[in-house]
C-alpha positions in Angstrom: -61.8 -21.2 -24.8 -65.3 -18.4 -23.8 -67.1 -13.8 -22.7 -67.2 -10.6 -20.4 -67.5 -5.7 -19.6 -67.4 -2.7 -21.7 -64.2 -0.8 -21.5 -64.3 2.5 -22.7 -61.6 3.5 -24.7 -60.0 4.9 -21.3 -56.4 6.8 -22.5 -54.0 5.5 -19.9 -55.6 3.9 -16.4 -58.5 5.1 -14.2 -57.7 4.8 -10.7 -60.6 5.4 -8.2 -60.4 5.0 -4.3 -62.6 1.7 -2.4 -64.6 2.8 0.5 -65.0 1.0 3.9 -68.2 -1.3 3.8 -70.7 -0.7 6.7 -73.1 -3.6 7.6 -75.9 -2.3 5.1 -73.3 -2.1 1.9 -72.5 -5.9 2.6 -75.3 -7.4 2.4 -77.4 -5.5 -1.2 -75.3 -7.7 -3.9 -71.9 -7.2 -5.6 -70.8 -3.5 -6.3 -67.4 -3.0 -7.7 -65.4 -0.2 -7.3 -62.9 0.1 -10.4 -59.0 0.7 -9.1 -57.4 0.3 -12.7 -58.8 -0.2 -16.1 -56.5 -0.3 -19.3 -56.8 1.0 -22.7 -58.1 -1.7 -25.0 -60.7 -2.0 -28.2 -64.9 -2.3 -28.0 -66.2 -5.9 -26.5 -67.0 -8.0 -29.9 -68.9 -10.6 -30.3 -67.9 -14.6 -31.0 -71.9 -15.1 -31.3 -72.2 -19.2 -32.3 -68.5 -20.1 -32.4 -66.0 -21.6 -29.7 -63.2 -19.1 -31.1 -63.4 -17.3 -28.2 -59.3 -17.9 -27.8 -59.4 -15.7 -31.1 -61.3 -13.1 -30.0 -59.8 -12.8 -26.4 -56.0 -12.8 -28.2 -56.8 -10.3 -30.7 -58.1 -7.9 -28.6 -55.2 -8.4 -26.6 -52.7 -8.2 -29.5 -55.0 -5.4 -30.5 -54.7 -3.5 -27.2 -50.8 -4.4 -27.4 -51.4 -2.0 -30.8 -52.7 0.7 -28.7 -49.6 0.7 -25.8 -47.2 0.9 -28.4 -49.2 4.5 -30.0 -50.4 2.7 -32.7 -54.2 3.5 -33.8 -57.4 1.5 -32.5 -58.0 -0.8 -35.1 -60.3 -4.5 -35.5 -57.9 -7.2 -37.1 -59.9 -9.9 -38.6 -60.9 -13.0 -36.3 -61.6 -15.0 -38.9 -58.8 -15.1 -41.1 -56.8 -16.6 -38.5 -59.3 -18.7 -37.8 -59.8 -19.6 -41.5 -56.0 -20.6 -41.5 -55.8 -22.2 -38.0 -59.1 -24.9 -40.0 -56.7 -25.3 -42.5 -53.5 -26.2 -40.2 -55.6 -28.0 -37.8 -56.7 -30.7 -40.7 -53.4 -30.8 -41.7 -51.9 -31.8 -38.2 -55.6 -33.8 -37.9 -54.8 -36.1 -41.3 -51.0 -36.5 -40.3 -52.0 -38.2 -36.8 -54.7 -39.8 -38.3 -57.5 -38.5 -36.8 -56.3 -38.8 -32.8 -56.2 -35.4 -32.4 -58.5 -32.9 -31.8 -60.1 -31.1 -34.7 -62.7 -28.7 -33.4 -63.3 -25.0 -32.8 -61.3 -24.4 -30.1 -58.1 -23.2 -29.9 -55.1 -21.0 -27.5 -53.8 -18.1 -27.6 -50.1 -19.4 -29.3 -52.6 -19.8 -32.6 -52.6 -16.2 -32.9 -49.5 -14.9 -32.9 -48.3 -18.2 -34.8 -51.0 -17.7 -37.2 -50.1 -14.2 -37.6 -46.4 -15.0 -38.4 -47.3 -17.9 -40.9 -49.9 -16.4 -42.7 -50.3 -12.4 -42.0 -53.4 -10.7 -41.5 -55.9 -8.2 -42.3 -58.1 -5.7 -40.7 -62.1 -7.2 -40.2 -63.4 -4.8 -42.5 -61.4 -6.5 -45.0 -62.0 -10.0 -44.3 -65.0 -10.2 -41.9 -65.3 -14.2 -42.8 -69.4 -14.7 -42.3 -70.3 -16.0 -46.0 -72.4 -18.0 -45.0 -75.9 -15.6 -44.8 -75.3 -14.4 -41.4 -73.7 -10.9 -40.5 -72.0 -13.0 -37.3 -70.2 -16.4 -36.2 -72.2 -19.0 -36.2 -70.4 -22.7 -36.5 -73.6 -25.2 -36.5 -73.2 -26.1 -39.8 -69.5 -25.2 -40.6 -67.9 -27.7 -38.0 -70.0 -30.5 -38.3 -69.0 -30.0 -42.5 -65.3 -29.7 -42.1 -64.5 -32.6 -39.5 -67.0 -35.1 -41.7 -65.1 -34.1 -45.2 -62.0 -35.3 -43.1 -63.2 -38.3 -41.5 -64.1 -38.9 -45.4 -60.5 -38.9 -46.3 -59.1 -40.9 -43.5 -62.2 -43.5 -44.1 -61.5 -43.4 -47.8 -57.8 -43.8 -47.3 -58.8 -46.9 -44.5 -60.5 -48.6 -46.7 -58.7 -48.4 -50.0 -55.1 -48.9 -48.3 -54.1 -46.1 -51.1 -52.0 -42.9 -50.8 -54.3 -39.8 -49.9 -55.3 -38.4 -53.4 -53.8 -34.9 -54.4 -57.3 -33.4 -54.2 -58.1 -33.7 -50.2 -56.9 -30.3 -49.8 -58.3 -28.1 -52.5 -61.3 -29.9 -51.4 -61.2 -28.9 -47.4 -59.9 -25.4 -49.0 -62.7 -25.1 -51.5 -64.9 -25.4 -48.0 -63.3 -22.7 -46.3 -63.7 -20.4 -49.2 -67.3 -21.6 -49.1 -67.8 -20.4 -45.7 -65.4 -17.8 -44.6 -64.9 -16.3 -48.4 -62.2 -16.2 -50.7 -58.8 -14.5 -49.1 -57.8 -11.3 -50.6 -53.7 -11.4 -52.0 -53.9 -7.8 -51.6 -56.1 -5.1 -50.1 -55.9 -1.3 -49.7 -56.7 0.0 -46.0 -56.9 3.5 -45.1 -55.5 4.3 -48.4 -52.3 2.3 -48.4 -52.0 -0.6 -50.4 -51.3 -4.0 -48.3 -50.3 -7.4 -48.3 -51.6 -9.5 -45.7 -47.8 -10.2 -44.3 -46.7 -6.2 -45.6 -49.9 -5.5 -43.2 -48.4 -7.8 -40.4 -45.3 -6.2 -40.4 -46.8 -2.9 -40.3 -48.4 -3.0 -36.8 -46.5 -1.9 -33.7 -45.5 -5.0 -32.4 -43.0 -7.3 -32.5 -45.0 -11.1 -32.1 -42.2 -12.6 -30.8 -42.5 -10.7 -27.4 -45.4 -12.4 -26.5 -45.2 -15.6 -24.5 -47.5 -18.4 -22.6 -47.2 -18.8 -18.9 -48.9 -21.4 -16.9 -48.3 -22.9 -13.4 -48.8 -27.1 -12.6 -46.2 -29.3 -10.6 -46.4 -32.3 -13.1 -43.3 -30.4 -14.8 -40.3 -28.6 -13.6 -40.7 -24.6 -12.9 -39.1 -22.6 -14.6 -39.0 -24.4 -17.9 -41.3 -24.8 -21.0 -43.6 -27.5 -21.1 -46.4 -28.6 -23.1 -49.7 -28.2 -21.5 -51.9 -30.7 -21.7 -54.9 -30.2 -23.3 -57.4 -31.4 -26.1 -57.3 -27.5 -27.7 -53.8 -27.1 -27.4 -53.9 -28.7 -31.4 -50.7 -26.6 -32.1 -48.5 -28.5 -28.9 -47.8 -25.0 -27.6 -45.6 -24.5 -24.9 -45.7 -22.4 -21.9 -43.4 -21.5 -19.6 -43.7 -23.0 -15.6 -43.7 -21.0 -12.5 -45.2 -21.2 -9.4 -48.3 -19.8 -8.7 -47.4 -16.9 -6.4 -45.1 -16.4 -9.5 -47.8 -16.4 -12.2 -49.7 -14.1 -10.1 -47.2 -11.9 -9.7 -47.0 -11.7 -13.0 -50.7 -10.8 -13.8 -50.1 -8.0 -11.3 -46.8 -6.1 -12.3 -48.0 -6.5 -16.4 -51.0 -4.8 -15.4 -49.1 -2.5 -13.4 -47.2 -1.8 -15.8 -50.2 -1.0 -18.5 -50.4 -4.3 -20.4 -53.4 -6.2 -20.5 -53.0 -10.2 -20.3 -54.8 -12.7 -22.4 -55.9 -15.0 -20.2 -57.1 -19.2 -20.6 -59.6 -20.3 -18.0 -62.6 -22.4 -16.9 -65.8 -21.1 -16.8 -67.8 -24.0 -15.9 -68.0 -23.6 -12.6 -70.4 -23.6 -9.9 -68.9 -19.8 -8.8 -69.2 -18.6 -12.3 -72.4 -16.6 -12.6 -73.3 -14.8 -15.9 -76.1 -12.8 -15.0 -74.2 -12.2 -12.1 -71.3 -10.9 -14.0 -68.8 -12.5 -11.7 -66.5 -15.7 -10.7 -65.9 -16.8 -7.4 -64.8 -19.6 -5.4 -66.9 -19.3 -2.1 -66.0 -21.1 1.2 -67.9 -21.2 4.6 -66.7 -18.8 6.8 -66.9 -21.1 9.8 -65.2 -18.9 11.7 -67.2 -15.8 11.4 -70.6 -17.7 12.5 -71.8 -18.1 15.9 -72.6 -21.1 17.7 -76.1 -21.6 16.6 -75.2 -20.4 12.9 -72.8 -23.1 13.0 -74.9 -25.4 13.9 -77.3 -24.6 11.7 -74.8 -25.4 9.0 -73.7 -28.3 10.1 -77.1 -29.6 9.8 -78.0 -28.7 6.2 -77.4 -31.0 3.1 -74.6 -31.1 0.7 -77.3 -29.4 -1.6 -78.2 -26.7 0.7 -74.7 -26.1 1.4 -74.2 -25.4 -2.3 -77.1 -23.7 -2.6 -76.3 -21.0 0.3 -72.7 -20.9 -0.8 -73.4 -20.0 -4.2 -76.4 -17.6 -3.7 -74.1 -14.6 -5.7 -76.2 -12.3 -2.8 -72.7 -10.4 -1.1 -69.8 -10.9 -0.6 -67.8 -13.8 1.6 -64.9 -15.4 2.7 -63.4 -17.3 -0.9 -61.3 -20.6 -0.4 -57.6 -20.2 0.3 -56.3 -21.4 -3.6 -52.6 -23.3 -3.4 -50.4 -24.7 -5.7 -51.7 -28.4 -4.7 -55.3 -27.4 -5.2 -54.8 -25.9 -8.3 -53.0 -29.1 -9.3 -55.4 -31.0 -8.1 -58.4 -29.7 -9.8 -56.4 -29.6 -13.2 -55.7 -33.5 -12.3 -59.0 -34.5 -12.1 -60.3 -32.6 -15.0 -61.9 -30.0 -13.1 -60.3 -27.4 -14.4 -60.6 -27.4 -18.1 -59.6 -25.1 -21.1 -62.9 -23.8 -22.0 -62.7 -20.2 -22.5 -60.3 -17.3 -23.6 -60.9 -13.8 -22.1 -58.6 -10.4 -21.3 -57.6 -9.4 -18.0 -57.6 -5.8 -18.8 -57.9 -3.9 -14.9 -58.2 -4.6 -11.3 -61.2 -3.7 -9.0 -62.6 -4.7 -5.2 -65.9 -5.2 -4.1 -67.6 -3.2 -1.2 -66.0 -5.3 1.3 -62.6 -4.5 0.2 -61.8 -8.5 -1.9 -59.9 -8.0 -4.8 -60.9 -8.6 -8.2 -59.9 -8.4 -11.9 -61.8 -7.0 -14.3 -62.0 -8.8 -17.7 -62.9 -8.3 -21.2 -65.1 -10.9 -22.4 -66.1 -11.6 -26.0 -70.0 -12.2 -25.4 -71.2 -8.6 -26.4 -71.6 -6.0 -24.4 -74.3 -7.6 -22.1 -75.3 -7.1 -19.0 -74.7 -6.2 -15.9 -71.5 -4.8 -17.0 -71.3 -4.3 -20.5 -69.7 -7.3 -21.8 -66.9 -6.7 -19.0 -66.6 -9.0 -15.9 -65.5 -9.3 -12.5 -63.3 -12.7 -11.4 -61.7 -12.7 -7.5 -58.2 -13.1 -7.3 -59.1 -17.1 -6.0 -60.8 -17.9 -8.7 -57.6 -16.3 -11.1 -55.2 -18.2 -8.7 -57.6 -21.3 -9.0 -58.8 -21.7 -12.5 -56.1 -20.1 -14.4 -54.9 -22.6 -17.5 -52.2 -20.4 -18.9 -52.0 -16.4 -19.5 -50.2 -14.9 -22.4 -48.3 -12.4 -21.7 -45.6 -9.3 -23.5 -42.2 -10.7 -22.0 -41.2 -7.2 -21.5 -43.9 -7.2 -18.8 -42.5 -9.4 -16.4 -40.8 -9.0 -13.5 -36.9 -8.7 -13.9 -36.1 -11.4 -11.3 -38.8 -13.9 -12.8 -37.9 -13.1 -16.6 -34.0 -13.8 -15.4 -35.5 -17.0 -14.2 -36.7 -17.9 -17.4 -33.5 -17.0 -18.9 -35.3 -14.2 -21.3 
């Protein structure tokens, strides 16, 4: 999962009014007018790692910390990430290498990881011990998935029982790279376990839950979606998409942020725009020679007008079928984990959300990003939500 605008530490929500467009507004680029903007940590940074499902849930969890009237605080990426290496090869050696062992990751990892294992603040476990002051996985993936393809090959070959060593071995690594894990640390100038430290924070991790929307299973129930990162076999509970949405919309409403699983390999997702978009042609809107002017241009220079990222347009009209589709087909994919932290529009009045990405705080916005509502509809894989921000009829439905 993958990056995005800087919130400043905002105490409750912003609310500011959109104005109507004129002609001139329309047509100078995107300019977003902020209608809601929640209370969350500083933008980080995943630098060279795909643990950007890490990053997105902990500054959710962490922003979770800060509803509750608990202090701003940085947990530690990478002791869960240290731990989720560790659980991953595990799982990986049990199926015999058909699963995925890689960087990537969901949200459920978290909160799991956090029950199984605790956790510390990043001051006391940053995890970089390996001569840089950020993440940066070149050399560390490539070294833990070869050690165990080693063992499997080893184990192939010899027809013997694994030995008794594979994991101090694959642990010995992880201390190599991420650093030793602390029993016990003093924060602030208590003294902690990393589960005493756990239970400490103002939340209660069993609240949280995954929410998704696909018609290859039943609504309303849990399912497990189908993808090479969900390692753990996470389930998330089905609803329709006008359901999901409406989910996005009353937690934020309500001041909770949402941890959200998408796809940004897109043709409408622009990073030195800042934005996501899933752009149609307004056909309708275009006179007769305009139409037929665009009748006559190229697949390419369709695309190429379409996805200029000049002003604003008409976006495609996202269904449940669509979205379906496009998961079918592997066009929407689980590549990146960001925070749905506000809600904007753009000078012509579209709506938008405005997300916390974990790519620094780069420009145009900080490290903060803007997404339509189609392209939320279209390439959400599953959201992570507090269940006490649903909607009472939907949660009923869910039987929480």
């Amino acid at each position: 999962m993958k990056k995005l605008l800087t919130l400043i530490a905002l105490c409750g929500a912003l609310t500011a009014g959109a104005q109507t467009p004129t002609a001139a507004d329309t047509a100078s680029g995107y300019r977003f007018t902020d209608l809601k903007v929640l209370r969350t940590t500083p933008v980080k940074g995943q630098s060279r790692s795909g643990t950007c499902w890490c990053y997105s849930t902990m500054t959710f969890l962490e922003s979770e910390i800060l509803k509750a009237g608990g202090p701003e605080m940085h947990l530690s990426e990478m002791w869960i990430v240290r731990h989720s290496f560790m659980d991953k090869a595990e799982k990986y050696i049990r199926m015999h290498g058909t699963i995925n062992f890689a960087e990537g990751g969901a949200s459920r990892d978290v909160t799991e990881g956090i029950k199984a294992h605790g956790i510390v603040p990043f001051e006391v476990y940053p995890g970089f011990n390996y001569g840089t002051p950020k993440a940066d996985f070149h050399e560390l993936s490539l070294v833990l998935k070869s050690y165990l393809d080693a063992v499997l090959k080893a184990n192939e070959q010899s027809n013997k029982a694994l030995s008794t060593a594979w994991k101090r071995g694959f642990n010995a690594l992880l201390d190599a790279y991420f650093g030793p894990m602390p029993e016990r640390f003093t924060y602030e100038g208590k003294e902690y376990t990393p589960e005493t430290f756990a239970a400490s924070l103002p939340i209660e991790l069993d609240n949280y839950i995954d929410i998704t929307s696909f018609t290859h299973h039943p609504f309303y129930e849990p399912f497990i979606i189908e993808v090479p990162d969900n390692w753990m076999w996470g389930q998330a509970y089905n609803l329709p998409l006008d359901e999901m949405m409406q989910v996005i919309d009353h937690a934020l409403d309500e001041g909770y942020t949402v941890s959200w699983g998408t796809d940004v390999s897109e043709k409408g997702f622009s990073r030195t725009k800042g934005i996501g978009i899933v752009p149609e042609a307004d056909l309708e809107s275009m006179s007769g020679t305009e139409a037929e002017k665009w009748g006559k241009l190229t697949d390419r220079e369709k695309e190429a007008a379409l996805y200029k990222f000049d002003k604003p347009g008409k976006e495609l009209t996202i269904t449940q079928e669509l979205r379906q589709t496009a998961f079918d087909n592997f066009e929407t994919t689980d590549d990146h984990g960001m925070v749905i932290v506000g809600t904007a529009k753009d000078q012509a009045g579209n709506s938008y959300y405005k997300v916390q990405n974990s790519w620094n705080t780069v420009p145009p916005y900080d490290g903060f990003w803007y997404f339509s509502r189609p392209f939320v509809a279209y390439k959400t894989t599953s959201i992570m939500v507090n269940k006490q921000a649903l909607p009472k009829d939907i949660r009923k439905k869910l039987g929480l």
